[in-house]
N, CA, C and O of each residue as an XYZ file, in Angstrom:
820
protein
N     -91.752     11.074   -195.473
C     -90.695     11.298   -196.466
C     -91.263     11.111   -197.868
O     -91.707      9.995   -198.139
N     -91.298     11.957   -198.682
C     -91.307     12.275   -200.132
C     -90.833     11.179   -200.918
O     -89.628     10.960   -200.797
N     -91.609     10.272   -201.862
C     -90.915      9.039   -202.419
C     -89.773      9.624   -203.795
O     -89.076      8.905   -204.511
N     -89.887     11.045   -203.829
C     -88.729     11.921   -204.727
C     -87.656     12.218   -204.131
O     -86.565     12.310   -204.692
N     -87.877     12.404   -202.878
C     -86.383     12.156   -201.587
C     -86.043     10.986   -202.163
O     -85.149     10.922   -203.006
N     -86.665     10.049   -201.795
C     -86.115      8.641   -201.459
C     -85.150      8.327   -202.900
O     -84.207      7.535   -202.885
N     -85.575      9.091   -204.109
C     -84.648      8.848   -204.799
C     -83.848      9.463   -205.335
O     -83.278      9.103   -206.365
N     -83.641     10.588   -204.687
C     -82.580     11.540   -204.955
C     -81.678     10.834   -204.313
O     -80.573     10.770   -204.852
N     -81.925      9.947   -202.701
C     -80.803      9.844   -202.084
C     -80.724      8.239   -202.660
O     -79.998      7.578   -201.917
N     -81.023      7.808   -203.268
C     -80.603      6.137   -204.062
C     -79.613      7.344   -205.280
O     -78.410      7.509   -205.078
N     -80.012      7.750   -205.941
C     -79.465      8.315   -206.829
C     -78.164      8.516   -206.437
O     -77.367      7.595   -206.612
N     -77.672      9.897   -205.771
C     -76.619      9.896   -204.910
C     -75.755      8.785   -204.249
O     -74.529      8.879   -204.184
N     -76.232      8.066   -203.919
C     -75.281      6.986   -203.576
C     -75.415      5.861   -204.385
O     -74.868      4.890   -203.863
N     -75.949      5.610   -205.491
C     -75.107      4.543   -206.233
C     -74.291      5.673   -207.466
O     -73.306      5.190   -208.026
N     -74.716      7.177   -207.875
C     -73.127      7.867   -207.797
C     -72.464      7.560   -207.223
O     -71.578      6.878   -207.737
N     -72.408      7.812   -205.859
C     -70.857      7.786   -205.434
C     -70.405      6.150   -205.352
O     -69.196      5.930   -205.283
N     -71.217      5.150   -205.356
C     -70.559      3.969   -205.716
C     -69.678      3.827   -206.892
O     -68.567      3.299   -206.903
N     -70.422      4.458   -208.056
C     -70.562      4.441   -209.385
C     -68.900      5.619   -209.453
O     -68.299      5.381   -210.501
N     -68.248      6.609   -208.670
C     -67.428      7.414   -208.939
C     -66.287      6.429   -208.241
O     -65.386      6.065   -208.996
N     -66.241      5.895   -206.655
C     -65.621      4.726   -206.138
C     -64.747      4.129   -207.198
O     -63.522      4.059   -207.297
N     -65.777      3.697   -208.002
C     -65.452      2.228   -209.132
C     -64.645      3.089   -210.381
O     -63.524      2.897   -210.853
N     -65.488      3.921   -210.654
C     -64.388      5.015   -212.058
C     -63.155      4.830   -211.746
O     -62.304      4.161   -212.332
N     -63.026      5.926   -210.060
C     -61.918      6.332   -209.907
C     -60.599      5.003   -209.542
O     -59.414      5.264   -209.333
N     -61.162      3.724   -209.546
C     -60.161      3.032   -209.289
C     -59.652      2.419   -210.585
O     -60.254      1.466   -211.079
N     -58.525      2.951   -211.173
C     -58.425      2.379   -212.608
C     -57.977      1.393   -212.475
O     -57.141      1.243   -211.584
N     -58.293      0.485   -213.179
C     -57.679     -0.957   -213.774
C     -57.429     -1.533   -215.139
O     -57.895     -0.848   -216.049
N     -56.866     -2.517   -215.459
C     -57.030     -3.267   -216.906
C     -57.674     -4.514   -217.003
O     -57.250     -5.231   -216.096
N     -58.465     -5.065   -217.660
C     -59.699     -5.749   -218.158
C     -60.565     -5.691   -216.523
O     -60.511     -5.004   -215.503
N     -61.592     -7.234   -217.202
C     -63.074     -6.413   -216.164
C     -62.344     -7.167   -214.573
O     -61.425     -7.972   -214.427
N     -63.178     -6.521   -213.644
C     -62.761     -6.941   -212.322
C     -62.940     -8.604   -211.920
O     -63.843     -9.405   -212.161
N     -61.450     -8.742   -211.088
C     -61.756    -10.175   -210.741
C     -62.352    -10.665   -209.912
O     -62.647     -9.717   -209.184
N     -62.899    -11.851   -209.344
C     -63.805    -11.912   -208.953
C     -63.206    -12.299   -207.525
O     -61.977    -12.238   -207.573
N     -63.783    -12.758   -206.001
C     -63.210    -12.703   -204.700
C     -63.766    -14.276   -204.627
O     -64.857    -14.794   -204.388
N     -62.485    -14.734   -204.946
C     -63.079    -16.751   -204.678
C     -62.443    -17.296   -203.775
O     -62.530    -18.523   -203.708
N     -61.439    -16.442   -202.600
C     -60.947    -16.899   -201.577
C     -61.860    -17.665   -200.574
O     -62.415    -16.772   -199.934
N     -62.219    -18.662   -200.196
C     -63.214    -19.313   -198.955
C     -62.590    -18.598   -198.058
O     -62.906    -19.049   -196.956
N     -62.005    -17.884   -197.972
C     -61.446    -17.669   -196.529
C     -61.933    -16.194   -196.648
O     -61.426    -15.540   -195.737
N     -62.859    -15.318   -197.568
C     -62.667    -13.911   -197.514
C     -64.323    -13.656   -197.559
O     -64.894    -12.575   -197.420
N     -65.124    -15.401   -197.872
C     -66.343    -15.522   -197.749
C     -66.521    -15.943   -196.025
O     -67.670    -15.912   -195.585
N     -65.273    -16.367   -194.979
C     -65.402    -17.176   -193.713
C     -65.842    -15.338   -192.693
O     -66.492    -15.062   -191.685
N     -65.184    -14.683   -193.522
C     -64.953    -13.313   -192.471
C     -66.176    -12.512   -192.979
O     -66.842    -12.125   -192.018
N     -66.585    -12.214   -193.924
C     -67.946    -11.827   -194.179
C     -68.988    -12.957   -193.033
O     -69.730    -12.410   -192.217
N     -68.939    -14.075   -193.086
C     -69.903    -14.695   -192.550
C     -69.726    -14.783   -191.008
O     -70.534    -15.499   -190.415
N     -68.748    -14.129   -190.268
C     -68.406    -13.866   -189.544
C     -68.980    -12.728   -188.712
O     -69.019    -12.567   -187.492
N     -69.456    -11.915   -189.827
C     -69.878    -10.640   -189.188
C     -71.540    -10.499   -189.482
O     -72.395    -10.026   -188.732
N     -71.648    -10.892   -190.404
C     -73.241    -11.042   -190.222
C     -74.437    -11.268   -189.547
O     -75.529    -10.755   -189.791
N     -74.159    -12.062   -188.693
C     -75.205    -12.131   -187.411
C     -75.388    -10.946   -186.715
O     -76.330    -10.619   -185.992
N     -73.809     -9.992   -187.185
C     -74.488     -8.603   -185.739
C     -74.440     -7.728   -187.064
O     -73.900     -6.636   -186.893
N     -74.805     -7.934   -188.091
C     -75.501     -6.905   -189.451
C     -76.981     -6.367   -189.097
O     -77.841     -7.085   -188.587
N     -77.116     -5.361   -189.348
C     -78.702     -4.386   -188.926
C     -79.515     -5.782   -189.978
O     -80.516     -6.442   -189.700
N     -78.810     -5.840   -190.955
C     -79.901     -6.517   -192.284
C     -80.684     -8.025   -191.670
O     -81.785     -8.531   -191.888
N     -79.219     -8.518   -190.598
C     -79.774     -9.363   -190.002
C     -80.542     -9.814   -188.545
O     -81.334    -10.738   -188.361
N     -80.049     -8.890   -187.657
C     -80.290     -8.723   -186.133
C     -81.983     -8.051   -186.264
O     -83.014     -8.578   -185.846
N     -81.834     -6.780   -186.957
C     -83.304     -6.185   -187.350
C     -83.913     -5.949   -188.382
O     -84.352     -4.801   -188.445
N     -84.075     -6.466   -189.059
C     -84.661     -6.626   -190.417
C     -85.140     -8.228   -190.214
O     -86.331     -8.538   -190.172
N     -84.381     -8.901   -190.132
C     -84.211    -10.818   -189.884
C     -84.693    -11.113   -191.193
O     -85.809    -11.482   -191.558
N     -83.557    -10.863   -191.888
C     -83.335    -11.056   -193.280
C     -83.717    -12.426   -193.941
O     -83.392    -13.295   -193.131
N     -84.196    -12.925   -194.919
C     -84.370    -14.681   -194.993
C     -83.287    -14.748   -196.149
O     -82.314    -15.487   -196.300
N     -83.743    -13.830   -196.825
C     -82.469    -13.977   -198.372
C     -81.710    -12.337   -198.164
O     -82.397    -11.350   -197.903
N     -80.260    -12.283   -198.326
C     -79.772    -11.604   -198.466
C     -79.439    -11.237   -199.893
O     -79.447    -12.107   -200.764
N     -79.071     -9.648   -200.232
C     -78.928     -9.119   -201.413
C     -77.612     -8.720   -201.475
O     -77.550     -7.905   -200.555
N     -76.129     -8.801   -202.159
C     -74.677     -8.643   -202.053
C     -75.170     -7.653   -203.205
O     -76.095     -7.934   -203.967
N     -74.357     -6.317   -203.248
C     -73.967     -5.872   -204.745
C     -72.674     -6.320   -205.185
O     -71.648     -6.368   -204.506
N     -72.797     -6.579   -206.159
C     -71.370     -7.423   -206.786
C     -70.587     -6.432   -206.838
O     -69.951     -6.987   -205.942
N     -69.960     -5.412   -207.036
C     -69.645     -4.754   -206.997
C     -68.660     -4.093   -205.565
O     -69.305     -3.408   -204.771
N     -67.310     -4.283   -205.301
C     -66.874     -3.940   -203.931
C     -67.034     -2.883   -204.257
O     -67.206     -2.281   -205.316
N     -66.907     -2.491   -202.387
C     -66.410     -0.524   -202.218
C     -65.669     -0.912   -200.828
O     -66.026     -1.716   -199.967
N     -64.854     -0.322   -200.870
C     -64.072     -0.449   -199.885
C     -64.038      0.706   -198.854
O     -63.400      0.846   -197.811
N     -64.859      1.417   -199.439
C     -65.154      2.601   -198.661
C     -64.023      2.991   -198.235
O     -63.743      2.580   -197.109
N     -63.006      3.872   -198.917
C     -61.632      4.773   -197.922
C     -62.106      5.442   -197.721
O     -62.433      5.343   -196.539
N     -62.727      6.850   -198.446
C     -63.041      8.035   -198.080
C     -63.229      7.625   -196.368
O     -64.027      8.530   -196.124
N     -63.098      7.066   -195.315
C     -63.814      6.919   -193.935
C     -63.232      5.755   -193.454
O     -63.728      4.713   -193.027
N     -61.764      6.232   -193.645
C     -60.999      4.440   -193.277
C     -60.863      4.752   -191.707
O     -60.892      5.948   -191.419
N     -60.729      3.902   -190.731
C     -60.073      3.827   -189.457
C     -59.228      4.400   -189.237
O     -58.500      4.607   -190.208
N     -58.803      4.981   -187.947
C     -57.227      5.488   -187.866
C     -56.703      5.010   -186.034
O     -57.267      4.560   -185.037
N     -55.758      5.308   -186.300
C     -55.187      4.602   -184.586
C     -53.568      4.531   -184.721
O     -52.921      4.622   -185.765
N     -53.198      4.391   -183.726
C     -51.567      3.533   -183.569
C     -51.332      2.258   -184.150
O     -50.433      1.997   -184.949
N     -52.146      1.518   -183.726
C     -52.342      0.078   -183.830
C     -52.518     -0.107   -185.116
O     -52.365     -1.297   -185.390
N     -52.839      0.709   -186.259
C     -53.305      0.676   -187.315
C     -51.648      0.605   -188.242
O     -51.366     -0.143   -189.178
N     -50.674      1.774   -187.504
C     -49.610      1.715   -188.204
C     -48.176      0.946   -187.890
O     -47.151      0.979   -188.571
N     -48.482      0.069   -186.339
C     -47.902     -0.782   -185.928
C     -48.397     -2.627   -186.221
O     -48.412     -3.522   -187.067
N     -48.662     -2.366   -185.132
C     -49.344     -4.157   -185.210
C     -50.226     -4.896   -186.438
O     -50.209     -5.978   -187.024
N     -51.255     -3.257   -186.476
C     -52.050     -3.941   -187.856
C     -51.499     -3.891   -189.281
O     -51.990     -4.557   -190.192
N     -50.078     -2.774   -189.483
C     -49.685     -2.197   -190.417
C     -49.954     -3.244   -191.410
O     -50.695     -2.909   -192.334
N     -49.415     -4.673   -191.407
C     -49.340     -5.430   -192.360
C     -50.888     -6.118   -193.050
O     -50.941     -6.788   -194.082
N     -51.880     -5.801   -192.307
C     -53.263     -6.297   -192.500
C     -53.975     -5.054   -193.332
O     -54.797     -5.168   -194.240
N     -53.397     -3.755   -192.734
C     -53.959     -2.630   -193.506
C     -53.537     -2.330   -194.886
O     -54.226     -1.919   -195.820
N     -52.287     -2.607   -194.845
C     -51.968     -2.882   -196.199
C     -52.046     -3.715   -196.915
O     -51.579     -3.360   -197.997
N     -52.505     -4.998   -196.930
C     -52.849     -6.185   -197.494
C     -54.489     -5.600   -197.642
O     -55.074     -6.073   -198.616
N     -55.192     -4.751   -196.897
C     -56.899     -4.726   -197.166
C     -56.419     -3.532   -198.846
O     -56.751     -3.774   -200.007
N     -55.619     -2.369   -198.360
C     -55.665     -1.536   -199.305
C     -55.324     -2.374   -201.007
O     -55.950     -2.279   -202.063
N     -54.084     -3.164   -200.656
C     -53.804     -3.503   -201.918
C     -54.838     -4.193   -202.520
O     -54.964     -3.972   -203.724
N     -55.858     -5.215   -201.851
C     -56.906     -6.201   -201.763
C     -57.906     -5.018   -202.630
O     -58.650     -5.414   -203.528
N     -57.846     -3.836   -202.330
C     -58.849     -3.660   -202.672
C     -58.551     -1.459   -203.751
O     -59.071     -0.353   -203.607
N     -57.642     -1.956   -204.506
C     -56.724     -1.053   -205.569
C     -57.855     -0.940   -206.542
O     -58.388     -0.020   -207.162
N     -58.039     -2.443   -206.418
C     -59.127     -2.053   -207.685
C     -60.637     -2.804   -207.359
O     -60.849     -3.489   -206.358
N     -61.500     -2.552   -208.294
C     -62.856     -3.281   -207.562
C     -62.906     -4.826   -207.883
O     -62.412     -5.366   -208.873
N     -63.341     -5.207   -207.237
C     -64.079     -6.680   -207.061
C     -65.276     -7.551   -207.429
O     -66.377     -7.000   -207.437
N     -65.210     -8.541   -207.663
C     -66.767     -8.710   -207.629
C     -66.901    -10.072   -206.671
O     -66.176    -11.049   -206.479
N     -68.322     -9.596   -206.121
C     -68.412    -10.685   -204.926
C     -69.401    -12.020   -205.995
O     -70.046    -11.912   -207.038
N     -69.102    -13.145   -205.130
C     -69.532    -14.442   -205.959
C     -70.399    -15.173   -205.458
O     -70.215    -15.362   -204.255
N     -71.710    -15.910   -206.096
C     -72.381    -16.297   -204.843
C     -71.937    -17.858   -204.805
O     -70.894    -18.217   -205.351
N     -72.849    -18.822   -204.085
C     -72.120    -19.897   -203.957
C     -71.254    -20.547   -202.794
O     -70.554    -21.558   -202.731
N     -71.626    -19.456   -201.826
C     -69.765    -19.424   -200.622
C     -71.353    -19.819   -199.445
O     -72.552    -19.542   -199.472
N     -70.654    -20.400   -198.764
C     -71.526    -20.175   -197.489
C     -71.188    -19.646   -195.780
O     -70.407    -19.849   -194.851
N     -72.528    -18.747   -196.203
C     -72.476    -17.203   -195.546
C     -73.476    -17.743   -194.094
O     -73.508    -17.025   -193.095
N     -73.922    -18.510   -194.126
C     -74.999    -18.586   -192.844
C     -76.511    -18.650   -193.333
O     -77.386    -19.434   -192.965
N     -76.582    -17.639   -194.240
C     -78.049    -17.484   -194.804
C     -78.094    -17.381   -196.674
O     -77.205    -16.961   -197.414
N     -79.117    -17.792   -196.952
C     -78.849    -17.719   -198.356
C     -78.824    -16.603   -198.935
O     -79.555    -15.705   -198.517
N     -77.778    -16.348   -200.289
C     -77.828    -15.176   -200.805
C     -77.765    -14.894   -202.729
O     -77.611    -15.688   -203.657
N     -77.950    -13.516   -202.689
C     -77.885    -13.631   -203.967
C     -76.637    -12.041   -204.349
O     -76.224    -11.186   -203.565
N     -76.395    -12.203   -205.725
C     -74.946    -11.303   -206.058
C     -76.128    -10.395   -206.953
O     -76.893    -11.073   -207.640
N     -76.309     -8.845   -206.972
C     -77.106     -7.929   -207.833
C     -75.927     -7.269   -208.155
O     -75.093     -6.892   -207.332
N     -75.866     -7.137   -209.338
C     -75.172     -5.665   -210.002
C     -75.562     -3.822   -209.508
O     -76.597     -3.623   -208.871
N     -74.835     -2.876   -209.800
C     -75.211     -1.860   -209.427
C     -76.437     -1.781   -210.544
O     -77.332     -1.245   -209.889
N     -76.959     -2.020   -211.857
C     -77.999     -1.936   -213.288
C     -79.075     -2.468   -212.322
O     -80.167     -1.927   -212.149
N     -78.525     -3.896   -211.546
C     -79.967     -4.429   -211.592
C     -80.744     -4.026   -210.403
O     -81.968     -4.148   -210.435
N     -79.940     -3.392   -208.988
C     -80.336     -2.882   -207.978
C     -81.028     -1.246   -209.028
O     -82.249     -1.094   -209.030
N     -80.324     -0.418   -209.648
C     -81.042      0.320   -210.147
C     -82.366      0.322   -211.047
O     -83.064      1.312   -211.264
N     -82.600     -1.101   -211.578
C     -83.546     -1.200   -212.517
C     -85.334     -1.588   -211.559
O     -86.488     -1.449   -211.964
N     -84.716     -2.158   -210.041
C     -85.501     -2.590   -209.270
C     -86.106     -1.251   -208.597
O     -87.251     -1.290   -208.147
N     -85.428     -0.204   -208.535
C     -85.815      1.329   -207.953
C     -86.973      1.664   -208.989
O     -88.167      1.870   -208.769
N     -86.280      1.658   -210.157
C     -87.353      2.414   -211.383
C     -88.551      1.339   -211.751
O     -89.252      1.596   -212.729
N     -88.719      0.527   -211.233
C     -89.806     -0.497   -211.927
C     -90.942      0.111   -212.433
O     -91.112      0.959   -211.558
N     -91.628      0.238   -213.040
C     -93.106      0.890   -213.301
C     -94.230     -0.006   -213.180
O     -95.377      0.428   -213.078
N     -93.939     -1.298   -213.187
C     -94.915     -2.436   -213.436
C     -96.399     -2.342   -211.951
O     -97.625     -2.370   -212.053
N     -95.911     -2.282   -211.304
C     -97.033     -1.874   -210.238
C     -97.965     -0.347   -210.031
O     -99.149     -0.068   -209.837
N     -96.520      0.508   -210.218
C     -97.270      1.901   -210.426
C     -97.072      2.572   -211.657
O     -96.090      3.310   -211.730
N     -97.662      2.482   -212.434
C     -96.843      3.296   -213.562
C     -96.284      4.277   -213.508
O     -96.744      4.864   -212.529
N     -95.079      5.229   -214.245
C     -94.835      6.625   -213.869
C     -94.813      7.071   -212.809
O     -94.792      8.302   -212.830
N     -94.804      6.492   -211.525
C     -94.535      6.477   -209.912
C     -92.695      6.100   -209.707
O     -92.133      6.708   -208.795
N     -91.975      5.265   -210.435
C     -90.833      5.042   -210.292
C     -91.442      4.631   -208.648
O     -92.178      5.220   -207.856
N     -90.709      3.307   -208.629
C     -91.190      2.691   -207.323
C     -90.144      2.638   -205.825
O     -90.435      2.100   -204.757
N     -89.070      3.267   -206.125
C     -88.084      3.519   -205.213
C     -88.096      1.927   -204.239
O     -88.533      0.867   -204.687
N     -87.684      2.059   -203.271
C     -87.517      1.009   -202.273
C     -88.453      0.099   -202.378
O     -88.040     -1.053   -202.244
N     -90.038      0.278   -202.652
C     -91.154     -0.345   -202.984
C     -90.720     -0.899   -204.014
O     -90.760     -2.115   -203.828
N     -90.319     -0.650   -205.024
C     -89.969     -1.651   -205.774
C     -88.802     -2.551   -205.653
O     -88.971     -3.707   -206.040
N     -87.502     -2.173   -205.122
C     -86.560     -2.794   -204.847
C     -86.739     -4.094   -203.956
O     -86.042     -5.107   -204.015
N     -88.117     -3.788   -202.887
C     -88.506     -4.933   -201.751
C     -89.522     -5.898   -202.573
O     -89.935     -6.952   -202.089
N     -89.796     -5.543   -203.557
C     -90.903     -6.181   -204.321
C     -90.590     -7.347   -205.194
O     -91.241     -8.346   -205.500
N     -88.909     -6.744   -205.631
C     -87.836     -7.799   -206.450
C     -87.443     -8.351   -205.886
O     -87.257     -9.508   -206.262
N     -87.006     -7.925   -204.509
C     -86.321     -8.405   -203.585
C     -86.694     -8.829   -202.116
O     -86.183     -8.399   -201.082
N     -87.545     -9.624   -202.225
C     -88.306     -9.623   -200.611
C     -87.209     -9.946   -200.057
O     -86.040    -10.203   -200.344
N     -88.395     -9.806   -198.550
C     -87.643    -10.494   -197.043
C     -85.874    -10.151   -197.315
O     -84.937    -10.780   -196.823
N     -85.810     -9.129   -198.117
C     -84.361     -8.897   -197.832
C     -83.663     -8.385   -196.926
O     -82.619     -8.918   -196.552
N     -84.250     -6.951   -196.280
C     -83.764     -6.277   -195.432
C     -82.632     -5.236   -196.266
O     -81.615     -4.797   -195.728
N     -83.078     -4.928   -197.798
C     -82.174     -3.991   -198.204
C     -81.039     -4.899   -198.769
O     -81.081     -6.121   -198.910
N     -79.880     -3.933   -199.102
C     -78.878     -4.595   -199.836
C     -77.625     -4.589   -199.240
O     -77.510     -3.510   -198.659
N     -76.515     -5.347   -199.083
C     -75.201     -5.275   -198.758
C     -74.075     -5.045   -199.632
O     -73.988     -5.416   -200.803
N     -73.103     -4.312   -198.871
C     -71.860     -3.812   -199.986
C     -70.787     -4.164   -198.868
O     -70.893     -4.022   -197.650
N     -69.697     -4.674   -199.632
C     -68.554     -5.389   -198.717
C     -67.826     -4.820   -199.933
O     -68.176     -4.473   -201.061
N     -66.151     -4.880   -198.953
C     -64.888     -4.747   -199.503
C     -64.654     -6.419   -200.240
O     -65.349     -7.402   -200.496
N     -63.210     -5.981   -200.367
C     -61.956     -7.223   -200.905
C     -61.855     -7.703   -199.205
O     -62.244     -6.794   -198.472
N     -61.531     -8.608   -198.669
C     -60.866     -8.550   -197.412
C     -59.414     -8.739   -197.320
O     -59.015     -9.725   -197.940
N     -58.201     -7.807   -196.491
C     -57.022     -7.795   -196.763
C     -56.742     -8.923   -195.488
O     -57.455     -9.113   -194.502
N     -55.582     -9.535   -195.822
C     -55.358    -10.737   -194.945
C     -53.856    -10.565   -194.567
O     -53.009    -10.439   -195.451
N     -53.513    -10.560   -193.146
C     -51.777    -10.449   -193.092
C     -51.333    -11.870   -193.452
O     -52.044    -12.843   -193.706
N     -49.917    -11.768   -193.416
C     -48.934    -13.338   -194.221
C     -49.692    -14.293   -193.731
O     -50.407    -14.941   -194.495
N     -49.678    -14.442   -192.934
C     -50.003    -15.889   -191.852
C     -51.794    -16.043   -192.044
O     -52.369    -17.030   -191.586
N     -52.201    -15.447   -192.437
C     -54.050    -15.135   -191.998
C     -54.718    -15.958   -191.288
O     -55.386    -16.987   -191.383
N     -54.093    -14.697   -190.042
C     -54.590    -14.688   -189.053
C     -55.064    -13.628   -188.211
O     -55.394    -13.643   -187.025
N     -55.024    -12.465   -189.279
C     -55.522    -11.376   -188.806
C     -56.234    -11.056   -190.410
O     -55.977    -11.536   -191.514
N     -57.137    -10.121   -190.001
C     -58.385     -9.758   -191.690
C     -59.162     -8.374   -191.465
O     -59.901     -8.193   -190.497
N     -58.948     -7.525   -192.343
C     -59.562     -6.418   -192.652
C     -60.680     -6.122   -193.427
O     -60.513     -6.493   -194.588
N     -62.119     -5.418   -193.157
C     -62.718     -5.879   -193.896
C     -64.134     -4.804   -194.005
O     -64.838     -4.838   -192.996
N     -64.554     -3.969   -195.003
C     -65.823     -3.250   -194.777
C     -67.187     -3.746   -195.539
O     -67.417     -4.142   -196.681
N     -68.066     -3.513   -194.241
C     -69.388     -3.811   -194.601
C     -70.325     -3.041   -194.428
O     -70.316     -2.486   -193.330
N     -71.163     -2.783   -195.117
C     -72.279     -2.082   -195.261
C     -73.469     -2.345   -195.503
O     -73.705     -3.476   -195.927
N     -74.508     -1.465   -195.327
C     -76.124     -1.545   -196.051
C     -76.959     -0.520   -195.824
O     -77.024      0.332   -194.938
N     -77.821     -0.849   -197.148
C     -78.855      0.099   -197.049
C     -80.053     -0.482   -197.369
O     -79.998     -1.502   -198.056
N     -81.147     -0.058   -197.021
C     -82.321     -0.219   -196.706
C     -83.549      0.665   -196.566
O     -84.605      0.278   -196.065
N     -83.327      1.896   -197.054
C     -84.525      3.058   -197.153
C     -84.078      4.366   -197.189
O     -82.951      4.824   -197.003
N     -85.092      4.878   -197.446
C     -84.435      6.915   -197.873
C     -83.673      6.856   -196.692
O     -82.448      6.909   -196.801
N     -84.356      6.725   -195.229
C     -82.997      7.239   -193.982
C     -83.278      5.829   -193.401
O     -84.131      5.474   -192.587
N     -82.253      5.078   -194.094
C     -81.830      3.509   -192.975
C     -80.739      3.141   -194.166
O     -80.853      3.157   -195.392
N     -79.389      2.726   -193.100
C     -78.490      2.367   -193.750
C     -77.407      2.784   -192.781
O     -77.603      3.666   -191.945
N     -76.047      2.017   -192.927
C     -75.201      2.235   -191.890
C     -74.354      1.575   -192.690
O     -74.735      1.086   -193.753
N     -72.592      1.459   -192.077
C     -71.304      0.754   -192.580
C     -70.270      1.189   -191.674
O     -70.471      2.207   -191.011
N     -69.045      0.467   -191.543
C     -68.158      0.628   -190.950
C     -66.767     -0.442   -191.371
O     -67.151     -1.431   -191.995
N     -65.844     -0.413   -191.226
C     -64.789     -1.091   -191.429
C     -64.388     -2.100   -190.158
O     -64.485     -1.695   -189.000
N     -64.012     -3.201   -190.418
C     -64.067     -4.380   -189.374
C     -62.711     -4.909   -188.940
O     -61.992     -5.170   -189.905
N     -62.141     -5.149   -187.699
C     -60.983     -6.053   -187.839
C     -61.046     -7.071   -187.146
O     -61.647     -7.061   -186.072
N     -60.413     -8.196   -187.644
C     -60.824     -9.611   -187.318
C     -59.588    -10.091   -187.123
O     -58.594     -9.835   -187.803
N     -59.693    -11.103   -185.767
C     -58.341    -12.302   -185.819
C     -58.842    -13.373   -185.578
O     -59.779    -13.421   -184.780
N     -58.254    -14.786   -186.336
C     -58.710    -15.789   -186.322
C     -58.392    -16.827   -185.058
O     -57.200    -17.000   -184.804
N     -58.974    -17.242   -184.581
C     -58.838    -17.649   -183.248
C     -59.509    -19.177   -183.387
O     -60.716    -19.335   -183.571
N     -58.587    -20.241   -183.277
C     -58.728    -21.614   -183.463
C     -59.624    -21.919   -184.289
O     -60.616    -22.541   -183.908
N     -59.428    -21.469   -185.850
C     -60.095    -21.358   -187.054
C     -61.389    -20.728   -187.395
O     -62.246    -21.032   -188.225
N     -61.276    -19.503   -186.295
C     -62.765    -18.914   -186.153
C     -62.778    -17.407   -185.755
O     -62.616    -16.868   -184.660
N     -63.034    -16.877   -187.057
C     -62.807    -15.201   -186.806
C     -63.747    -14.730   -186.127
O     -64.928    -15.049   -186.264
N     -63.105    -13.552   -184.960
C     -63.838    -13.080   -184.171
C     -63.132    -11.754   -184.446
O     -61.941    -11.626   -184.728
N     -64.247    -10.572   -184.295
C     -63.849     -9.342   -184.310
C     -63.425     -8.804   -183.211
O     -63.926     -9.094   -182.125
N     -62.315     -7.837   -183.365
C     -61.820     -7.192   -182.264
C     -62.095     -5.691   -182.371
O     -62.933     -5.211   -183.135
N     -61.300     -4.980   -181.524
C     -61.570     -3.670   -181.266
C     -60.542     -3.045   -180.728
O     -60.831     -2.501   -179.662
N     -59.073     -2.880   -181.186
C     -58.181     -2.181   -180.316
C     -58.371     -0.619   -179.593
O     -58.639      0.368   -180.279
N     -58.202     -0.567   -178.212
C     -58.724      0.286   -177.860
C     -58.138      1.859   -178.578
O     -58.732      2.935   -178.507
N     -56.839      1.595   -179.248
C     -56.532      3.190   -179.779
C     -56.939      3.218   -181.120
O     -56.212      4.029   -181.693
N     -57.699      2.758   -181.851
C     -58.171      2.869   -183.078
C     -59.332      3.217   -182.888
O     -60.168      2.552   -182.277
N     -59.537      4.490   -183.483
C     -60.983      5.128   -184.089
C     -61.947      4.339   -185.130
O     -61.440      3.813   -186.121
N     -63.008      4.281   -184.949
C     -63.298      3.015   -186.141
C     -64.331      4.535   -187.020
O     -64.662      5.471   -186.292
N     -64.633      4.562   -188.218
C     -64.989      5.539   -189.201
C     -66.523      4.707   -189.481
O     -66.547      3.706   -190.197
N     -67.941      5.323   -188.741
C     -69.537      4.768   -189.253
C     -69.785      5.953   -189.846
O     -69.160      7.013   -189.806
N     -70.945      5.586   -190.499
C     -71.397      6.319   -191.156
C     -73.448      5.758   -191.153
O     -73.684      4.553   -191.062
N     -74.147      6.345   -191.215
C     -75.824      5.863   -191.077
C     -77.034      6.971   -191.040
O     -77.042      8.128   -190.620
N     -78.015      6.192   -191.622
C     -78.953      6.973   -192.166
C     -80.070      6.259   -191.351
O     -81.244      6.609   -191.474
């Protein structure tokens, strides 16, 4: 693969991050996600994350920045019955963008990058000059990362005890995957489920 691929397709998708975030209007800058309980369900799902199962990540990379990824939401029965009230608590959760916070504990240590500074780590020149260092440089800022992660808001029904929630990553011109998650908390300990009439929406490179 062409290291001019590799950044056409970084290019392209922190656009469409970058159109995500436009298109969700808001008033002043985004607030930030300081629920412990919205850092318990992220850390929940991480052990079966590509970044972590195969990569075996030591420091993880968050973009501060949510996406909640609709364009590729779930669909099902269950979605407009039982879950109705969780799906709508993720949508409203996530109207407008977010920013993730570090500080929460996730299982493994981490750090919060902006969409500037994940882009400034692509273009580095300092090793190659005029090469623009694509992923090589991003792993260079960013070791032992295993690439970067992008998470939603997580929507929570009344009681929370049920949680909605998308996660993602990427990790090279063709490596990268995401999907939307649903979780119920089960004697203070979210475990993901899978209702059998809900379609779940991946996407991977």
């Amino acid at each position: 693969m062409k290291r001019g691929l590799g950044h056409r397709r970084l290019a392209i998708a922190l656009l469409a991050c970058c159109a995500t975030i436009v298109g969700r209007a808001q008033d002043g800058p985004p607030a930030p996600i300081d629920d412990p309980d919205a850092y318990a369900v992220y850390a929940s799902l991480l052990p079966n994350e590509w970044t972590v199962t195969a990569a075996h990540a030591k420091r993880l990379v968050f973009l501060r920045e949510t996406d909640a990824y609709s364009r590729c939401m779930p669909k099902g029965p269950s979605l407009e019955t039982d879950w109705k009230t969780t799906v709508d608590a993720y949508r409203a959760a996530n109207a407008s963008v977010r920013f993730v916070r570090e500080g929460f504990p996730l299982g493994l240590p981490y750090v919060v990058a902006t969409k500037a500074e994940i882009d400034a780590a692509f273009h580095d020149d300092s090793v190659k000059p005029g090469l623009g260092l694509g992923w090589d440089g991003f792993y260079k800022r960013y070791p032992d990362s295993g690439g970067f992660l992008v998470v939603s808001a997580v929507g929570f029904n009344a009681e929370k005890t049920r949680a909605m929630a998308y996660i993602g990553h990427s990790c090279g011109s063709l490596c990268g995957g995401g999907t939307h998650h649903l979780l119920e908390n089960v004697q203070g300990t979210w475990r993901e489920v899978r209702p059998r009439d809900v379609q779940f929406c991946m996407w991977a490179s």
